[in-house]
LUMVO-839624 format. One record per residue: x, y, z of N, C-alpha, C, O in turn; residue in one letter. Coordinates in pm, whole numbers, plus 32768, in hexadecimal, padded with zeros to 4 digits. Each point is the difference from the previous one (the first is absolute). Layout:
BEGIN
{r {X, Y, Z}, {X, Y, Z}, {X, Y, Z}, {X, Y, Z}, 'a'}
...
end
This chain:
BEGIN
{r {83B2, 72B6, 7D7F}, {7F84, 8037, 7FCC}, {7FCC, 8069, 8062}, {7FF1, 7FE6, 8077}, 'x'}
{r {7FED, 80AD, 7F45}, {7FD6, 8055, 805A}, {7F85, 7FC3, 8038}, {7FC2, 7FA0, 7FD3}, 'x'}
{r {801A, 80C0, 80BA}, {7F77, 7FBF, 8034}, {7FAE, 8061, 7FF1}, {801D, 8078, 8009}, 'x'}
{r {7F63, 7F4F, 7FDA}, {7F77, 804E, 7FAE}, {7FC0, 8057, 8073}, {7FB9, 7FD3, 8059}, 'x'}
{r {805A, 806F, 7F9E}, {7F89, 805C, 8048}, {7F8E, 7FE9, 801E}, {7FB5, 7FCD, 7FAC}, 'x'}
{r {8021, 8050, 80CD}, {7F5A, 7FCE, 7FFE}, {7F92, 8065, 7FD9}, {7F8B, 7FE3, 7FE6}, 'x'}
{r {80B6, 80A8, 801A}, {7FF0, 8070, 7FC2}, {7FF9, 8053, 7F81}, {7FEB, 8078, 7FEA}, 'x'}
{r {8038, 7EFB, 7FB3}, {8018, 803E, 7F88}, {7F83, 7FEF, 7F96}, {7FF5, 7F9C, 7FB8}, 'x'}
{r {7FB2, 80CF, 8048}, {7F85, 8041, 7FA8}, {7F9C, 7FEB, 8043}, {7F9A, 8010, 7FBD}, 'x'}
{r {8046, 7FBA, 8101}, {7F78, 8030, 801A}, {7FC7, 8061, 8001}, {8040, 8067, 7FE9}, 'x'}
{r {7F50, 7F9F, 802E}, {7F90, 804D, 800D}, {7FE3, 8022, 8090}, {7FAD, 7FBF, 803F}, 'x'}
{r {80A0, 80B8, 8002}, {7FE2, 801E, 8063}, {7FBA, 8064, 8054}, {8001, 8023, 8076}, 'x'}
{r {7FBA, 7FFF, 7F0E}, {7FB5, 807E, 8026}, {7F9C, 8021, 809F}, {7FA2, 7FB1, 8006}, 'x'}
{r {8062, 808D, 8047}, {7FD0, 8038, 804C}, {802A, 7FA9, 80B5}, {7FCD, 7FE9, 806E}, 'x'}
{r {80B2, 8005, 7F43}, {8021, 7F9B, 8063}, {8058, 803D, 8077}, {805E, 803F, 7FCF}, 'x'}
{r {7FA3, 7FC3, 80AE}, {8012, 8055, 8078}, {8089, 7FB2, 8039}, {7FDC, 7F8D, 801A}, 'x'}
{r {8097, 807F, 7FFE}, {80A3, 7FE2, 8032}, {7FF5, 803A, 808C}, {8016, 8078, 800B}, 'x'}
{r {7FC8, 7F3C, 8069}, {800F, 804D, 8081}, {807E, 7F91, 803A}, {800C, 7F86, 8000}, 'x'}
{r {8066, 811A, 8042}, {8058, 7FB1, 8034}, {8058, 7F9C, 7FC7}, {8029, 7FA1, 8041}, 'x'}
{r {7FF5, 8076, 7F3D}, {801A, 7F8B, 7FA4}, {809B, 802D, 800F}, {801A, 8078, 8004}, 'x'}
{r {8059, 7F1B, 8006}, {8098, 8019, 7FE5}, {802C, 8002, 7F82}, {801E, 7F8F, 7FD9}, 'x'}
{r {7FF6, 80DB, 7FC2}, {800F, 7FE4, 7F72}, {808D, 8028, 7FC4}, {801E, 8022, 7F8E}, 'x'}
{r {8035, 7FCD, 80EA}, {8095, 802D, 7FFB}, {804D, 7FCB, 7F85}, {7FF5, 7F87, 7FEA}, 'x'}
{r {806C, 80D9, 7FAA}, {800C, 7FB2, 7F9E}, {7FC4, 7FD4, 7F7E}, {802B, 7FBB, 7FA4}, 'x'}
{r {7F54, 808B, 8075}, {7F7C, 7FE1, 7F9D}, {8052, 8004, 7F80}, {807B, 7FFB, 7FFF}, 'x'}
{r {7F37, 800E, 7F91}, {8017, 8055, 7F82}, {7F9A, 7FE0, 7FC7}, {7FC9, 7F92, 7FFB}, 'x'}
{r {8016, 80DD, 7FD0}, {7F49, 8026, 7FC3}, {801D, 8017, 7F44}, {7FFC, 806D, 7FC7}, 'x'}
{r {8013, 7F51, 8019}, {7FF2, 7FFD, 7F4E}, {7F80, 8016, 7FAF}, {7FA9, 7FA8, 8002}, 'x'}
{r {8049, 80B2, 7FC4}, {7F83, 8032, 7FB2}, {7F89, 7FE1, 804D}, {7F9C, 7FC4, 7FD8}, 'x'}
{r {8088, 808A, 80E1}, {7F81, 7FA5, 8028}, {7FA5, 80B3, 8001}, {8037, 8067, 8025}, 'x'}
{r {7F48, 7F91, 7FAD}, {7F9A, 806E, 8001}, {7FBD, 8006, 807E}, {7FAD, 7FAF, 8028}, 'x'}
{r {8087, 80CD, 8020}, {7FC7, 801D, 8092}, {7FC3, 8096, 8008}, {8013, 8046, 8064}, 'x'}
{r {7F93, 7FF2, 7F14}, {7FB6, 8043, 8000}, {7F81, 7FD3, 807A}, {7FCA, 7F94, 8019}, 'x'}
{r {8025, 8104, 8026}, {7F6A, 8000, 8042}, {8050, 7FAE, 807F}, {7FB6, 7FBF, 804A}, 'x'}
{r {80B6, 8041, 7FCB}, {8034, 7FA0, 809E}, {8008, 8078, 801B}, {8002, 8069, 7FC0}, 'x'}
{r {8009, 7F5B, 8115}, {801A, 805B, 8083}, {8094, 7FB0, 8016}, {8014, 7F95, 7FC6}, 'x'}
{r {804E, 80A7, 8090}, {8084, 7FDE, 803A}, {8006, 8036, 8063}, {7FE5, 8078, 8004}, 'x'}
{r {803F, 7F41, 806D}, {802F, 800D, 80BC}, {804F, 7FB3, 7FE4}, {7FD5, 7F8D, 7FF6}, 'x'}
{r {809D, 8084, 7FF5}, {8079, 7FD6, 7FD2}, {809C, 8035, 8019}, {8021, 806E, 7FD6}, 'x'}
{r {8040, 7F37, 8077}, {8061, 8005, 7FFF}, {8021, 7FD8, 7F7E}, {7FE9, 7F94, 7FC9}, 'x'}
{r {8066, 80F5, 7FFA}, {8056, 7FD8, 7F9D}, {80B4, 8031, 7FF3}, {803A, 804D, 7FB3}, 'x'}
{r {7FE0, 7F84, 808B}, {808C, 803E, 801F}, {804A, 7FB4, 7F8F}, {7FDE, 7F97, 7FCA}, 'x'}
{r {808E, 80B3, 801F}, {803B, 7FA9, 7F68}, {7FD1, 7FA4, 7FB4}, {8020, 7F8D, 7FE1}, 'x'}
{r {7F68, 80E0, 7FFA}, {7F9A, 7FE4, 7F82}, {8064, 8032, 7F61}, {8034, 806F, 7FF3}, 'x'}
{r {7FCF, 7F40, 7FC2}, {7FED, 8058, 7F5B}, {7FA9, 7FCF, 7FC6}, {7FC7, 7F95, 8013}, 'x'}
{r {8027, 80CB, 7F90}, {7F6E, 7FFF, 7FE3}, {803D, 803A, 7F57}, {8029, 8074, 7FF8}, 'x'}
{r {7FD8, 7F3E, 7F9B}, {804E, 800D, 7F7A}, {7F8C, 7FF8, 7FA5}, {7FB9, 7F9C, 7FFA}, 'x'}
{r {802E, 80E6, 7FAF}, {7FB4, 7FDD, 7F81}, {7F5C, 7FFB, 8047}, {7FA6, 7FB4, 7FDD}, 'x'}
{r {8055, 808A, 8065}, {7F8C, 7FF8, 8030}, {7F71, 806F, 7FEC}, {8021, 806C, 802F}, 'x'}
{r {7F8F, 7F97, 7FB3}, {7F6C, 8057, 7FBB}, {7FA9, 8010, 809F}, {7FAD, 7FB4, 8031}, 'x'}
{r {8085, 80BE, 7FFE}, {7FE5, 8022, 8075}, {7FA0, 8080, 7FE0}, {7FEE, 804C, 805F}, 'x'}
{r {7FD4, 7FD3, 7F26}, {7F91, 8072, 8035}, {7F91, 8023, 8052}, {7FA2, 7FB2, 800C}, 'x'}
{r {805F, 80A7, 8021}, {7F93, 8062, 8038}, {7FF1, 7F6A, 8097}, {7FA6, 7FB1, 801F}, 'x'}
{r {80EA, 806A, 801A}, {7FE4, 7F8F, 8086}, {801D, 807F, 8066}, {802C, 8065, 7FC8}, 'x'}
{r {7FC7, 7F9F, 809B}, {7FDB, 8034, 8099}, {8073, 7FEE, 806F}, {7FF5, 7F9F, 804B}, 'x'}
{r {8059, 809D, 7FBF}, {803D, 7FEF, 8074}, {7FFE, 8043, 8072}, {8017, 8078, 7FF7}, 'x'}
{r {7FD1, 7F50, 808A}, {7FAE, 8073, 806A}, {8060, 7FB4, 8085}, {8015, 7F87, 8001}, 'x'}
{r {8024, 80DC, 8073}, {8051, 7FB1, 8049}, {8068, 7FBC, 7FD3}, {801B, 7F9D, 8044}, 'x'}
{r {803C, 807E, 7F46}, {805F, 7F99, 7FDD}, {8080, 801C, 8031}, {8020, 8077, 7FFC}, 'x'}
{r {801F, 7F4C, 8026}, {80B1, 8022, 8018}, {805C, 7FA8, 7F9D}, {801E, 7F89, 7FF1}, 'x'}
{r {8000, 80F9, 7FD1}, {8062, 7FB0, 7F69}, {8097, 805C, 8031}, {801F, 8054, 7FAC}, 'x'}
{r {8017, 7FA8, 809C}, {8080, 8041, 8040}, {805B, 7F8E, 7FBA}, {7FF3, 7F88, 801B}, 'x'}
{r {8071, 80AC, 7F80}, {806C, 7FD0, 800B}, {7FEC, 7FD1, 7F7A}, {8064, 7FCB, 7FCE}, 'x'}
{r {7F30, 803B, 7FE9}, {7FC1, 7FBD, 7F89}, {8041, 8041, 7F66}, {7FE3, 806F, 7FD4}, 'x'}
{r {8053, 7F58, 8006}, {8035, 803F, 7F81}, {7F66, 7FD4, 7F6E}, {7FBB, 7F9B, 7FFB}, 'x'}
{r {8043, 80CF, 7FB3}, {7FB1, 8020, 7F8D}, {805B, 801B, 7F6C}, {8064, 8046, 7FF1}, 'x'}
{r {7F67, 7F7E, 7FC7}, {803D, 7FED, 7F85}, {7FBB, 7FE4, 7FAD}, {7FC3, 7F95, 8003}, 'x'}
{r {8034, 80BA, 7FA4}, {7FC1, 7FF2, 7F49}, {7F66, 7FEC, 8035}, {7FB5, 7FA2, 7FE3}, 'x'}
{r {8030, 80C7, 806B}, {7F65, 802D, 8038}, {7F78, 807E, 7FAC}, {8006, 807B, 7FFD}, 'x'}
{r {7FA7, 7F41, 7FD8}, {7FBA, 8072, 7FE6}, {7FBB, 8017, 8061}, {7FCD, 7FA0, 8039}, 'x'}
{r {8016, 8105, 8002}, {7FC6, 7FFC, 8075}, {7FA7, 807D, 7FC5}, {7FC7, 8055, 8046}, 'x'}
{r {8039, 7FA6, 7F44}, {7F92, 8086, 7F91}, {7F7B, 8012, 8076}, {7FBE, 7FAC, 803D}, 'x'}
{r {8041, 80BD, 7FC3}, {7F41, 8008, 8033}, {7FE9, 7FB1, 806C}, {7FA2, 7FB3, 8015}, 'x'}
{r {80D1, 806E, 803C}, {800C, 7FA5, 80A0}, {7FFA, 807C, 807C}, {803B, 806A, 7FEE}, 'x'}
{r {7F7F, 7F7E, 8085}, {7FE3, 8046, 804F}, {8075, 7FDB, 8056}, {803B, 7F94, 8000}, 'x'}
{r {7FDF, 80D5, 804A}, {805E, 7FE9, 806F}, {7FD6, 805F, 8072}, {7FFD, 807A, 7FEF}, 'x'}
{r {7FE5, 7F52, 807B}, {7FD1, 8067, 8056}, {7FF9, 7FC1, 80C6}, {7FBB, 7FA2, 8027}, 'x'}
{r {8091, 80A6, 8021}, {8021, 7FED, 807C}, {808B, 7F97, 8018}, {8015, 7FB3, 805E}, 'x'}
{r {8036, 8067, 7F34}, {805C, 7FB5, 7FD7}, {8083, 802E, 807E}, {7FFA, 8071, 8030}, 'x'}
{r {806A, 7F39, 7FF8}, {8071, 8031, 8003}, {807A, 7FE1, 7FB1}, {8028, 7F8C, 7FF8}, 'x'}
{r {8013, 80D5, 7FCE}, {8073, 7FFD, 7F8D}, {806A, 8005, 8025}, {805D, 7FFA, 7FB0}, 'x'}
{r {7FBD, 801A, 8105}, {8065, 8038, 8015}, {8095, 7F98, 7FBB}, {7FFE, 7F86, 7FEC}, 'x'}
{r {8053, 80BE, 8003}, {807F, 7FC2, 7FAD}, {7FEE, 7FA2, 7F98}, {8046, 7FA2, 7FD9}, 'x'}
{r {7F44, 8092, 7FFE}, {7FE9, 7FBD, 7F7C}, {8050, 804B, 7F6A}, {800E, 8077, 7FE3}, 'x'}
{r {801B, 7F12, 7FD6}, {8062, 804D, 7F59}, {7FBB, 7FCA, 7FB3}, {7FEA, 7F87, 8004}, 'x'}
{r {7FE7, 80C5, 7FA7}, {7FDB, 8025, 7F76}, {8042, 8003, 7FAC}, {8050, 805D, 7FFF}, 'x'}
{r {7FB2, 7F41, 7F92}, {806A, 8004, 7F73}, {8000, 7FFA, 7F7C}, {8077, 8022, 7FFD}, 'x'}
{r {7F6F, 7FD1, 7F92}, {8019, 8005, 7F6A}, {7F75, 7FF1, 8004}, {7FD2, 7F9B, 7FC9}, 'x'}
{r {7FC1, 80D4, 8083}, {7F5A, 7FF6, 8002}, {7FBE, 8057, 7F98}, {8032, 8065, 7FCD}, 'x'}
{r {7F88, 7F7B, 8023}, {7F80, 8056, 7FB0}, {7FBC, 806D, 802F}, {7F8B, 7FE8, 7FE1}, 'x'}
{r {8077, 807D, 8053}, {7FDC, 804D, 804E}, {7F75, 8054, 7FB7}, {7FA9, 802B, 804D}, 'x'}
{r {8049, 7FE7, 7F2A}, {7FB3, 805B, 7FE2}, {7F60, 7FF0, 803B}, {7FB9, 7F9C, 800F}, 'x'}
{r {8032, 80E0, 8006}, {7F72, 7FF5, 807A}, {7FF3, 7FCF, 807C}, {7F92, 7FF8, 8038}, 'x'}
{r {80F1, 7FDD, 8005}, {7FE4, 7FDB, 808C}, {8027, 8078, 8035}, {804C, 8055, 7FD2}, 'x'}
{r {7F5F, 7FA7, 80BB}, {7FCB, 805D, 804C}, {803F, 7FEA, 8099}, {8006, 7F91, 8035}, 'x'}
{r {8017, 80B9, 7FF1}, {8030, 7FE7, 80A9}, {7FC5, 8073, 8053}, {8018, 8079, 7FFB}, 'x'}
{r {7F91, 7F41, 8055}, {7FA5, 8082, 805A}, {7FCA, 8058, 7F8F}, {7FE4, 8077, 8010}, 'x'}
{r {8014, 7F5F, 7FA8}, {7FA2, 804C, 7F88}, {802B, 806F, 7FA5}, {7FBB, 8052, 7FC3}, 'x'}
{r {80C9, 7F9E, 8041}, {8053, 8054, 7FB0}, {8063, 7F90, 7F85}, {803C, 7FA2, 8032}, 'x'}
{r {7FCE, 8073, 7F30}, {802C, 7FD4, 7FF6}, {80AE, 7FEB, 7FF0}, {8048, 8064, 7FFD}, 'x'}
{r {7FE8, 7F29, 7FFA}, {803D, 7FE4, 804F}, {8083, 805A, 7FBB}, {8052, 803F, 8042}, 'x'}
{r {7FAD, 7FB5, 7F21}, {8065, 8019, 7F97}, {7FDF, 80AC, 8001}, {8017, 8031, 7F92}, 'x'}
{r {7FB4, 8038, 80DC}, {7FE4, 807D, 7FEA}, {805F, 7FEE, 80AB}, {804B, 805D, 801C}, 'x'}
{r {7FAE, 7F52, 8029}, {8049, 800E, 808E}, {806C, 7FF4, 7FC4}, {8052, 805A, 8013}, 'x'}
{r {7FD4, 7F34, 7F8F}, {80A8, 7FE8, 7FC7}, {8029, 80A6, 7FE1}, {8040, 8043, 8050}, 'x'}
{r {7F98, 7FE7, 7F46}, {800C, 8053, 7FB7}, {8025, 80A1, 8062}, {805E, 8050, 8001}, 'x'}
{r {7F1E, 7FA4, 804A}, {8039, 8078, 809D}, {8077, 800B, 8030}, {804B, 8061, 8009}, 'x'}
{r {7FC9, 7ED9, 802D}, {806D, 7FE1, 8049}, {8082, 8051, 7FBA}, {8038, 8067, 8023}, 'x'}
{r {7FE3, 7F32, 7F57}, {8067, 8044, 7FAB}, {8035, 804F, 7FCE}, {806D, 8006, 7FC8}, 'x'}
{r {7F21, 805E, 8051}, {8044, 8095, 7FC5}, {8002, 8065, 8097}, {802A, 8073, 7FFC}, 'x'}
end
């Protein structure tokens, strides 16, 4: 018989994790709108997840692969890209240093 969670449908709202070991976790339909994170997350996935209009400031995502991402009407700024690849993307209206990007393609190519 699986063992029950002690976690499964409280009510934990406004509740503060200092120093907590949560190695292994797994977070199922859990709603963490309006949360802060100081967080090690090193071989995190994060699947199916409703991540709008969240904040990332200081982050190091090196090495991090992205997949089946909407990143529409997303700021990017003081970023480093270096050896970063781009693939089967959506490009229309993105901007790089304020040029867009499919008028740099278009320069490049001809």
């Amino acid at each position: 018989m699986a063992k029950k969670s002690p976690f499964d449908g409280p009510m934990l709202n406004n509740s503060v994790f200092d120093r907590a070991k949560m190695v292994n976790s797994s977070f199922n339909g859990v709603d963490l709108s309006d949360s802060f994170f100081f967080a090690v997350l090193t071989n995190v996935k994060f699947n199916d997840c409703k991540m709008n209009n969240v904040e990332y400031d200081d982050v190091n995502m090196s090495g991090s692969t992205f997949n089946n991402i909407n990143l529409a009407n997303t700021i990017f700024s003081n970023i480093n890209m270096e050896n970063v690849e781009i693939s089967d993307a959506n490009i229309k209206g993105m901007k790089v240093n304020g040029i867009f990007l499919t008028d740099l393609l278009e320069n490049y190519q001809s």
